[in-house]
C-alpha positions as CSV (number, residue, x, y, z in Angstrom):
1,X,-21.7,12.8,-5.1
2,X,-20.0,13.6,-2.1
3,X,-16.8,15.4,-1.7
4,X,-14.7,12.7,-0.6
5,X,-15.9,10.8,-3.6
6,X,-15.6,13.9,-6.2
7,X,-12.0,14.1,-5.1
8,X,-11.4,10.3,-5.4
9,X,-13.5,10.1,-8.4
10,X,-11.3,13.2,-10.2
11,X,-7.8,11.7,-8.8
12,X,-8.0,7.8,-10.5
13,X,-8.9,9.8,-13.5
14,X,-5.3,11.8,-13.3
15,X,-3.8,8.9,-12.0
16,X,-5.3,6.7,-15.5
17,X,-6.8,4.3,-13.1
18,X,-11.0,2.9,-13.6
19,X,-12.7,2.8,-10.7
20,X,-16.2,1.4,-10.8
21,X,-19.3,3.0,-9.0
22,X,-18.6,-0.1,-6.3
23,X,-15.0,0.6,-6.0
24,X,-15.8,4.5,-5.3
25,X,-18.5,3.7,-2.9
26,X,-16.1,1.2,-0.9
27,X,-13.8,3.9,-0.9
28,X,-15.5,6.5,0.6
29,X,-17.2,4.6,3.1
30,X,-13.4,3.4,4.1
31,X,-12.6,7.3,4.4
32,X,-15.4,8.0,6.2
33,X,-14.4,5.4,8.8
34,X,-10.9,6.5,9.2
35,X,-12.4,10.0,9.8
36,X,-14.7,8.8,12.5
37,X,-12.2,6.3,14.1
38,X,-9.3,8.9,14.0
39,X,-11.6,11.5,16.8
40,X,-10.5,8.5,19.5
41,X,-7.3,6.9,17.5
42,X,-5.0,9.3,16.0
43,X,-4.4,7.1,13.1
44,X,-4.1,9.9,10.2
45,X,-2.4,13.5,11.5
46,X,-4.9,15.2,8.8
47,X,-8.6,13.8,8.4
48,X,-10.3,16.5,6.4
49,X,-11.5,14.9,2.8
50,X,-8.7,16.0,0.9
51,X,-6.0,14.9,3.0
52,X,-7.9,11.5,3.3
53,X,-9.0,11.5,-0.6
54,X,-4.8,12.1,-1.2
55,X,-3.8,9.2,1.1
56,X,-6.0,7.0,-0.5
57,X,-5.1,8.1,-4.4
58,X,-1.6,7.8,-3.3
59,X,-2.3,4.2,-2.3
60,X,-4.1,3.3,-5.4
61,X,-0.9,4.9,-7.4
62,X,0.9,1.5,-6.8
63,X,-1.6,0.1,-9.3
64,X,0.1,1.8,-12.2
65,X,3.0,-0.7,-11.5
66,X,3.5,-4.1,-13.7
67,X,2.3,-5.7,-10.5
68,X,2.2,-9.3,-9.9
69,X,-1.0,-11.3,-9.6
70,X,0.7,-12.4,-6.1
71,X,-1.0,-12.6,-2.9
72,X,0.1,-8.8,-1.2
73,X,1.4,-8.1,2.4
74,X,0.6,-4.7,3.7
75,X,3.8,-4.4,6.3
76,X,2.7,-2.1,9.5
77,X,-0.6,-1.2,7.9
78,X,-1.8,1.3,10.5
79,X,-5.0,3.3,9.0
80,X,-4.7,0.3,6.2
81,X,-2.7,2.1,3.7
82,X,-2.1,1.1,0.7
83,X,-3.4,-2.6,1.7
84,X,-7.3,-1.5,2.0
85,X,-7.7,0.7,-1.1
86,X,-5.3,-1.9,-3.3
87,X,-7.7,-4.4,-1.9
88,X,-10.8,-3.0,-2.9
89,X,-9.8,-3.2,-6.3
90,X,-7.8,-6.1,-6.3
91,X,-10.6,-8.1,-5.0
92,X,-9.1,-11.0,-6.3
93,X,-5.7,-11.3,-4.5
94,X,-5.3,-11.8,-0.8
95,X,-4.2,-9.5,1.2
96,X,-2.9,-9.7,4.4
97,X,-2.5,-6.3,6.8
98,X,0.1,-6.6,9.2
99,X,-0.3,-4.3,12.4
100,X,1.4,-4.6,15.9
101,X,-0.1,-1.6,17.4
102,X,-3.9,-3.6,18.9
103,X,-6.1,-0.6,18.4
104,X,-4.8,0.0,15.2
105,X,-5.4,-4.0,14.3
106,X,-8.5,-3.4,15.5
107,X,-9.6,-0.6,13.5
108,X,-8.5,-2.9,10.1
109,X,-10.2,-5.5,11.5
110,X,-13.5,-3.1,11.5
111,X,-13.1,-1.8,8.3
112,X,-12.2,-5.1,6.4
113,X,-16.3,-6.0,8.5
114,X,-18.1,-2.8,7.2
115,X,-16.2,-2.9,3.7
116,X,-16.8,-6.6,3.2
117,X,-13.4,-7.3,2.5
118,X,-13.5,-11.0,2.1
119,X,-9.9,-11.1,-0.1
120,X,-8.2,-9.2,3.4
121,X,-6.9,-10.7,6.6
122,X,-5.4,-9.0,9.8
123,X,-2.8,-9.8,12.0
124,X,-1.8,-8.1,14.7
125,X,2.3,-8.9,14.9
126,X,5.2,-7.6,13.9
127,X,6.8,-8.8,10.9
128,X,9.8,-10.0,12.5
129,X,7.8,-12.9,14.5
130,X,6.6,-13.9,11.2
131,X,7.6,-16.0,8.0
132,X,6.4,-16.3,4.8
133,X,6.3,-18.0,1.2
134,X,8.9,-15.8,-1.1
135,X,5.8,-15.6,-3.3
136,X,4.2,-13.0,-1.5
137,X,4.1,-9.5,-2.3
138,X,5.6,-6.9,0.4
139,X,4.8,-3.4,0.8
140,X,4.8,-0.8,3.5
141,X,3.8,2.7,3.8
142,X,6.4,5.4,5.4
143,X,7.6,2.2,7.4
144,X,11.1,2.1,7.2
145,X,13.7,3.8,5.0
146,X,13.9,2.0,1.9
147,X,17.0,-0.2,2.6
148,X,15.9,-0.9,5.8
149,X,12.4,-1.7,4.6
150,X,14.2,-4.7,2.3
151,X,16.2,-5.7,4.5
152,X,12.9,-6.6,6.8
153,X,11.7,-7.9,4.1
154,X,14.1,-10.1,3.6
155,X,14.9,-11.6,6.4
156,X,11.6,-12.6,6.7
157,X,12.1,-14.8,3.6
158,X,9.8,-12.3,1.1
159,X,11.6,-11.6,-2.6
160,X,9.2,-9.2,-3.9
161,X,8.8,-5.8,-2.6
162,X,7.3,-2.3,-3.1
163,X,9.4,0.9,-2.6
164,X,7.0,3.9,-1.1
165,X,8.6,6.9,-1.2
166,X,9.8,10.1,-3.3
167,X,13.1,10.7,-5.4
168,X,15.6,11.5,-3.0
169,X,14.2,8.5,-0.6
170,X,14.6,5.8,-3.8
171,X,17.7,7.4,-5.6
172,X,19.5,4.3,-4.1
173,X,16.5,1.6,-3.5
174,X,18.1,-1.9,-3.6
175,X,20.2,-3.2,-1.6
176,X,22.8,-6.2,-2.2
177,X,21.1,-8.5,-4.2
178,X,17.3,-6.1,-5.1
179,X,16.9,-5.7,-9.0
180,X,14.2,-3.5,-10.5
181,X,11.2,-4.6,-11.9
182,X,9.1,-1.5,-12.4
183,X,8.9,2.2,-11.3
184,X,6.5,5.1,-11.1
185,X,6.1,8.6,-10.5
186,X,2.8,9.2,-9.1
187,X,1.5,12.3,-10.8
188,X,-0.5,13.7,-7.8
189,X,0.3,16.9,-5.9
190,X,2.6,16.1,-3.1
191,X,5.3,18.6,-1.7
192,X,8.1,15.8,-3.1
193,X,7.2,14.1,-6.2
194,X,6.1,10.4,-4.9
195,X,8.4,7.5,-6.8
196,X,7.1,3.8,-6.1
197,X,9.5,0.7,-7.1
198,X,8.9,-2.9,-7.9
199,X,11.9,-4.8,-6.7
200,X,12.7,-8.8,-6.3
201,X,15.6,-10.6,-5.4
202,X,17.9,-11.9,-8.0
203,X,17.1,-15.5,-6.9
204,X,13.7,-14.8,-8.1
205,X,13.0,-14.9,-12.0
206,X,11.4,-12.2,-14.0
207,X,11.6,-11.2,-17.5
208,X,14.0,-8.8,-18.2
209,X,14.8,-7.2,-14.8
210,X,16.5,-3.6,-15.1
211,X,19.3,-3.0,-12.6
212,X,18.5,0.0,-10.3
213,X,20.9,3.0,-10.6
């Protein structure tokens, strides 16, 4: 087993996630690309396996949430984080990565080829020029602030969102109208403790929603 896939391998386990010997292998070959890719295209500031291994555990955190089987919208993807690793093993919900930076859409576009994505789509736009069903789930990786984040999000007619970011980041998540679903601290070694939030809009149902604080 390779080093990239020891420290994948050994992070699910902390963060109480299965991964199969498919999902592992999809995995690494995805952090393998980003390490090649990012020699022309800065698209990670650190590429050694660890820092790579940690981005990608980090993504697959969000799947400790009470997520929705909804199809998922990866806002600003970039490298494809969360969207590629949520897709690998959510291979049964769309999703749909959402770059505006062309050499960046076109490295998604090459990994969802090599991974044999056939659940992902890319677009190269910028969410703004876009609309979509309030069905879909939105979520976005060190893309905005948080209340900015939902307020893109809203304005482009999504209800559902997930909240990247650490304590001091989501001490005030929602914004007028954003209840609380679910939350999470990712228990992986960061320098501030990670925190992700499920959030929809009042207008949208769900079984005892908690008000955020």
């Amino acid at each position: 087993m390779s080093t990239l896939a020891e420290k994948i391998a050994t992070g699910a386990g902390r963060l109480e996630i299965h991964l199969t010997a498919e999902h592992i292998d999809q995995l690494v070959s995805y952090g393998t690309l980003i390490q090649k890719w990012n020699r022309a295209t800065r698209l990670v500031g650190n590429d050694r396996d660890d820092a790579v291994a940690l981005q990608i555990l980090d993504s697959l955190a969000i799947l400790r949430l009470n997520l929705p089987q909804s199809p998922t919208l990866d806002v600003g993807s970039g490298a494809g984080f969360p969207g590629i690793p949520m897709a690998i093993v959510r291979s049964h919900i769309p999703m749909e990565l959402l770059e505006s930076r062309e050499r960046r859409a076109a490295f998604l576009s090459e990994a969802k080829r090599i991974l044999g994505l056939s659940n992902v789509s890319v677009v190269c736009e910028r969410l703004e020029n876009q609309s979509y069903s309030s069905s879909i789930l939105a979520v976005a990786k060190a893309l905005a602030p948080p209340p900015e984040f939902l307020r893109m999000v809203d304005q482009s007619g999504l209800k559902q969102a997930i909240v990247m970011g650490n304590q001091k980041t989501v001490a005030s998540t929602a914004g007028i109208g954003w209840i609380e679903i679910d939350r999470d601290v990712v228990p992986l070694q960061f320098t501030h403790e990670h925190v992700n939030v499920l959030l929809q809009k009042e207008d949208v149902p769900q079984g005892n929603p908690k008000s955020v604080s």
